[in-house]
N, C-alpha and C positions, 0 to 999 in steps of 0.2 A: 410513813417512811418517804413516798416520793414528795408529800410537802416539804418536808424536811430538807430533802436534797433538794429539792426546787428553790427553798429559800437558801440552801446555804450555797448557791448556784448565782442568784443573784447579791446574794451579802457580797462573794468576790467579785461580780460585775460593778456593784458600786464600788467596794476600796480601788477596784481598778481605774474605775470612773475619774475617783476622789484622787488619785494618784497623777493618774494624765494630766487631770484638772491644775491639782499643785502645781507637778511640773511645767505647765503651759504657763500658770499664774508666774513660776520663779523666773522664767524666761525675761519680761520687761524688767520685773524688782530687781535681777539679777545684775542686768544690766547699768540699771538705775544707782544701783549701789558699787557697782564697778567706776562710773560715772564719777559719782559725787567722789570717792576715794581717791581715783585718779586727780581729779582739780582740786582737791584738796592736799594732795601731796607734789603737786603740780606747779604751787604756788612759788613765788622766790622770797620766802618770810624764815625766820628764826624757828630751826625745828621740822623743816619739810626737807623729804629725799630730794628733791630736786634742789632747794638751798643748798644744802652739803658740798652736791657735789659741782654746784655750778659756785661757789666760791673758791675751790679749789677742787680741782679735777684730780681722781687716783690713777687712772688711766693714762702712762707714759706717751707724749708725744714729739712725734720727732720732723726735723726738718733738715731732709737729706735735698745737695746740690751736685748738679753737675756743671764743672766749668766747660765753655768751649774754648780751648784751646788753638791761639792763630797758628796755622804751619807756614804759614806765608808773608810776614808782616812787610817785608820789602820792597815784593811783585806788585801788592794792595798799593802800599803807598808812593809807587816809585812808573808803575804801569796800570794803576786802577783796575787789576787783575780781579777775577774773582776772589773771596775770602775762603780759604780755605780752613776748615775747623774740624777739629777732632775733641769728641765730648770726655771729659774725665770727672771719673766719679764711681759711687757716692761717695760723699763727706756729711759725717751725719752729725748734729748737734739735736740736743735734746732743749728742748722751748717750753714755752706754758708751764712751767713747774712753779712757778708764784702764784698766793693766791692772792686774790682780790683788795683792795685797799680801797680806805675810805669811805665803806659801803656806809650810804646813808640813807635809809627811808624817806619816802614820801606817803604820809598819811591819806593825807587831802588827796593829791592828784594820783593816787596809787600805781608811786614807781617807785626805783631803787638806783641810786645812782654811785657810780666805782670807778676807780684807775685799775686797768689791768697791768700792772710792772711786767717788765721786759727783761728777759736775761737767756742767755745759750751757754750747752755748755757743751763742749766737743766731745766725741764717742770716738775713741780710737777703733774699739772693736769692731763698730759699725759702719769704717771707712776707709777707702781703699789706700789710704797715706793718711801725712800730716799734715798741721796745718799751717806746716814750712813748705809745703810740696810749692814750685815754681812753677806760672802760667805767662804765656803769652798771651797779652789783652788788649783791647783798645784804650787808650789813654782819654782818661774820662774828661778829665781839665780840656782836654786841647781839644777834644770833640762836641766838647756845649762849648767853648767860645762865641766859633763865630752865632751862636743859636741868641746866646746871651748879650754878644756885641756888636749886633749887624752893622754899625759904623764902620768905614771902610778906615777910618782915618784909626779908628780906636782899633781897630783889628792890625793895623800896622804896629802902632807900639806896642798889642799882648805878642805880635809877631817877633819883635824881638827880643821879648822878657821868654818866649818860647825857644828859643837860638839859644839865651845865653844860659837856660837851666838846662840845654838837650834837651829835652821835651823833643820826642816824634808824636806820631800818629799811634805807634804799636808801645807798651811799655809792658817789662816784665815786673809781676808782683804777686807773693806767696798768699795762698787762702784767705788767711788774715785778716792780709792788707786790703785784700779788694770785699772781701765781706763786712769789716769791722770797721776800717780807713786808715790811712796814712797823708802823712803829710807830703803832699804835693809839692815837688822843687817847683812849677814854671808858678804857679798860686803866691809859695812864699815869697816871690822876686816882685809880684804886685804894686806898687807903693802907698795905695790907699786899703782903707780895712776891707777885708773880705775873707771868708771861711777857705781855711786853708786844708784843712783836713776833708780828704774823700773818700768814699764806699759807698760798695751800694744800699748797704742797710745802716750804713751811717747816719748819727748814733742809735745805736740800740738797747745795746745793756748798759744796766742801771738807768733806763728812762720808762717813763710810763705812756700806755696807748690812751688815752680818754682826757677829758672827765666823759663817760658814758651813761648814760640817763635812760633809762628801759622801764616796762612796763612789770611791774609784778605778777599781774594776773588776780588779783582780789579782789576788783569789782569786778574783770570779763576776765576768764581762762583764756579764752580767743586772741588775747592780746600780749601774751605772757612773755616775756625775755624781747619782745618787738623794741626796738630802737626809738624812744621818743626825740634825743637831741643827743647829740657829738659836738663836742669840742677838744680836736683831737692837733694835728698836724699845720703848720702856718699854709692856708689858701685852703687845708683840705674842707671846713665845714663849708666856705662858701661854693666852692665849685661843686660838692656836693649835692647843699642843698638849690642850688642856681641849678642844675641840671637834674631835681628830682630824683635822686639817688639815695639818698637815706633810708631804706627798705629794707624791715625784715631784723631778722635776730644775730647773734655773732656765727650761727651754725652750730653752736655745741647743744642746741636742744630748739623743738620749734613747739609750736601750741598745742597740746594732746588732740588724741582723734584722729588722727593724718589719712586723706581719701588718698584713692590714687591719682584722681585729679587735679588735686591741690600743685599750684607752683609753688617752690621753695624757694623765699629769697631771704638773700643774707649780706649784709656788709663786713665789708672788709678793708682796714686803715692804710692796708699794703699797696690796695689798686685802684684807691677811689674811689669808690664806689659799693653799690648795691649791686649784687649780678643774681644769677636764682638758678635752678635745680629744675627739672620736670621728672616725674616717672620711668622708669625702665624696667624694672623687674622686680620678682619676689624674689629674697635670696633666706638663708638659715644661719644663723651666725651662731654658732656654738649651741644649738638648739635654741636658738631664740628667734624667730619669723619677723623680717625687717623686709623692711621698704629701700629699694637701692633708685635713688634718684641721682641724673644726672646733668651737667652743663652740656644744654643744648649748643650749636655751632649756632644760632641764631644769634647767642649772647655774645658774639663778636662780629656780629655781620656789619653790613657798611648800613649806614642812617638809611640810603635807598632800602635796603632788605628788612631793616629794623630802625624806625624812627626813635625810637628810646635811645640809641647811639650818636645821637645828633650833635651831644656837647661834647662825643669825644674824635671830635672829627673839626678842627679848626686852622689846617694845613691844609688849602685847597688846592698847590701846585701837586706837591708828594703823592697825595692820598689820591688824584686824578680827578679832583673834582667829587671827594666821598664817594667816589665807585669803587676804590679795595675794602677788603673786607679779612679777617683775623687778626686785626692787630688793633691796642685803642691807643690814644695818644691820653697820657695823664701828667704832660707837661705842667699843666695850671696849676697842680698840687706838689710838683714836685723844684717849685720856682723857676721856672723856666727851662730846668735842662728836656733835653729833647728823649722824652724817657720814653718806652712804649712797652706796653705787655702785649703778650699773645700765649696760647698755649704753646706746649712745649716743642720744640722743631717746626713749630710753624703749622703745629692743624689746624684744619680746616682755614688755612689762608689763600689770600689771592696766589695762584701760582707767580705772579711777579713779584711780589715780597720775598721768597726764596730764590727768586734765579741767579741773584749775586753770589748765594752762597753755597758752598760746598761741604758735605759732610752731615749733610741732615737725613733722618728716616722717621718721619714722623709714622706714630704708631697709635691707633685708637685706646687699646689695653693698655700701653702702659704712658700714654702722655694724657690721659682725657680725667675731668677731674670728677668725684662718686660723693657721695653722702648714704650709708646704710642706718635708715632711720627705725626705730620700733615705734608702731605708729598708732599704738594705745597711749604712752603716754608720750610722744612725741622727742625722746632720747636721741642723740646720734651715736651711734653704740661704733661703726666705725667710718673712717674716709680717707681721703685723698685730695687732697688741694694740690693742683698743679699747676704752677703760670711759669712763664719765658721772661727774662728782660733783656729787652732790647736798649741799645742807643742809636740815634737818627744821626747818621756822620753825611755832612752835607761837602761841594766844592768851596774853596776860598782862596782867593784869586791870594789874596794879602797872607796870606799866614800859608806860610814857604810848605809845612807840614803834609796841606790838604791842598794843596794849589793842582797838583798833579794828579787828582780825582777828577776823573770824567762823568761821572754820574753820582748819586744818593745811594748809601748803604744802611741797611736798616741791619746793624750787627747785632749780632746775637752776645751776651756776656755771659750768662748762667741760666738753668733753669732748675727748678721746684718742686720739691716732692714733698709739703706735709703731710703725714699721715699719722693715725693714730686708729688701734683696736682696743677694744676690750675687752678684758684680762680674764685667763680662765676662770679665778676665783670672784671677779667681781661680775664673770657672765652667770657663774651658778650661783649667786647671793642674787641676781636679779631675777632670775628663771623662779628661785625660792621664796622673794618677795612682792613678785611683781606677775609676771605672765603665769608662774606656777599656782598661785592660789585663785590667780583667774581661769586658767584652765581646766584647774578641778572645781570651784564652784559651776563651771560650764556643763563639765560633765556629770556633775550630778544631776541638773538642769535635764539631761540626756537622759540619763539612768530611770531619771524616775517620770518623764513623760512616756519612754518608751515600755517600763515594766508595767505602768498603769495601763496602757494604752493593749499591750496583747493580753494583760490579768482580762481586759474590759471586752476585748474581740472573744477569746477563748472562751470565758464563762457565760457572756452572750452563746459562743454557740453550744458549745454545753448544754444551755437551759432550755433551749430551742429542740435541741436534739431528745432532749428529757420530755419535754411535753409531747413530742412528735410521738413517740414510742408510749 
């Protein structure tokens, strides 16, 4: 009888044994096979969850603006007064709803190269007017003149093509106009050819962003959706790649795995450039455990604080010699006019970049820009792109307009809010096909290291306790 129960004392210390053991063993396989699954589905090929949805995204995104409104275009131009601006908004238009054209494989060098078409399409619901609403703005023509015509002789004759269209300094024009473009009166008076139509995202719809050339991910995971070659915007591949910039993926997914370490960089056709992302927090997104990485204030610092900024600093009077910092200069792509990003009211800028202007409250939360990534298979499930645009309005003795500025204004015109979530129902298809079957194979992993592991202590003392007696 006590053999009996001595052995059937130990039979449960080994299945406990045998149990742990398992568990311990599913632990690596587990993970191993989480691995392979994910880079496998990871891939940008015919038939992978990440193809799907990175040829056309289900996930509604939007791109809300707010104008700054001049209250003072007179005082500005008439006494070099401060600018005084009041922000209106938002105005929302819905973006990225096209999907991908022209995808073509590359076998050999394993990449995939696409146009992403361009089109908006306005939200009434989602914005405070229309997109008749009327704005007081800087006059874009007359403010890149002199940038585009430093000749004093050539600034006299746009001087008077300026006179006889009325052209000032300030001009009023509805959402529209200053989003999509309009044809310019002082432009169309020119007598030689030149682009008469302006905005600031002029043209847009009906045009495509690329050719874009990216890595699939079939020989290395590690390299998946990363940007091999852009041939995108006239000046932008070279200023890009002449300043090292080309880095990183579009932002709507990065390479599975994601540490917390890892910098995020990402290009972007809007501002030139490559910029990146650091770490900040754990955050929960509809029950899914993401990584909330953010734009460092380093990513706009001056060449002195951040030599990576060094191409976008080529104004040595303005800029002081590269010692301000929050704002880039991406003239070189934008052909010459005097365009400048910054985040939105000017954070984290040089306090002198804002003191001409009035009406600004920059605020961390709601001007700083996020990526909330799920960082098993490297998704961006939601974010926030936020940039400023500015124009550089300089003195000009010759063009009657701007003669009577005493100093450099770096005006503000609009600022940026893309953002985009994902969808209840497409967060519970991912939770079900993605973190859900990993969390329960996890926990089985759990279950059965841990029931082996007390069957194994328990019956150990059991058997102990049995022979003692």
């Amino acid at each position: 009888m006590g053999c009996n129960r001595s052995c059937g004392l130990i039979t449960g210390a080994v299945i406990g044994a045998v149990l742990a053991v398992f568990g311990g063993i599913l632990v690596p396989v587990g993970d191993m096979l989480i691995k392979n699954t994910v880079q496998k589905e990871a891939v940008l090929e015919e038939g992978t969850i990440a193809f799907k949805n990175w040829v056309k995204t289900d996930t509604r995104v939007y791109r809300q603006f707010w104008i700054f409104d001049v209250q003072n275009p007179e005082e500005v131009a008439v006494h070099s007064s401060k600018v005084k601006v009041k922000q209106r908004g938002p105005y929302t238009y819905r973006v990225r709803y096209l999907a991908k054209e022209n995808i073509t494989q590359d076998s050999e060098n394993h990449t995939v190269s696409f146009l992403q078409p361009n089109g908006a399409i306005f939200e009434p619901s989602l914005s405070v007017g229309t997109e008749d609403d009327m704005f007081t703005i800087l006059n874009l023509a007359v403010a890149a003149a002199p940038h585009l015509y430093p000749n004093t002789f050539i600034q006299g004759i746009l001087n008077s093509l300026i006179k006889k269209s009325k052209s000032s300094m300030f001009q009023n024009r509805t959402l529209k106009e200053l989003l999509w473009g309009y044809t310019d009166p002082f432009l169309n008076l020119v007598p030689y050819p030149v682009a008469t139509t302006v905005g600031v995202f002029y043209p847009y719809n009906n045009t495509a962003d690329g050719v874009y050339k990216v890595f699939n991910g079939k020989d290395d995971i590690s390299k998946v959706g990363i940007i091999d070659t852009y041939k995108g915007k006239k000046h932008l591949s070279y200023w890009a790649s002449y300043c090292d910039m080309i880095n990183g993926t579009d932002a709507s997914s990065f390479p599975p795995f994601i540490e917390k370490t890892r910098v995020l960089q990402f290009f972007s056709s809007d501002i030139c450039r490559s910029i990146y992302a650091v770490f900040s927090a754990e955050m929960n997104l509809k029950g899914i455990p993401v990584y909330r990485f953010t734009l460092p204030s380093l990513a706009f610092a001056s060449p002195l604080q951040n030599p990576d900024n060094h191409c976008f600093c080529t104004e040595k009077v303005i800029s002081k010699d590269c010692t301000l910092y929050g704002v880039l200069d991406i003239s070189k792509c934008k052909e010459g006019k005097p365009v400048y990003i910054s985040l939105p009211h000017f954070l984290h800028a040089s306090p002198e970049i804002a003191e001409p202007i009035e009406g600004l409250s920059p605020n961390e939360e709601e001007h700083s820009t996020y990526l909330d990534v799920e960082p098993i298979t490297g998704f961006t499930l939601q974010f926030a792109r936020r940039l400023q645009i500015n124009i550089l309005v300089k003195p000009a003795k010759k063009i009657e307009a701007l003669k009577n500025l005493e100093h450099n204004y770096l005006v503000p015109i609009l600022w940026l809010n893309e953002t985009a979530t994902i969808g209840d129902e497409k967060a519970a298809m991912f939770i079900d096909q993605v973190t859900g079957k990993i969390n329960l194979f996890r926990l089985v992993q759990i279950i059965l290291w841990s029931i082996g592991t007390v069957m194994f202590v328990v019956f150990m003392i059991l058997y102990c306790a049995c022979q003692w007696c």
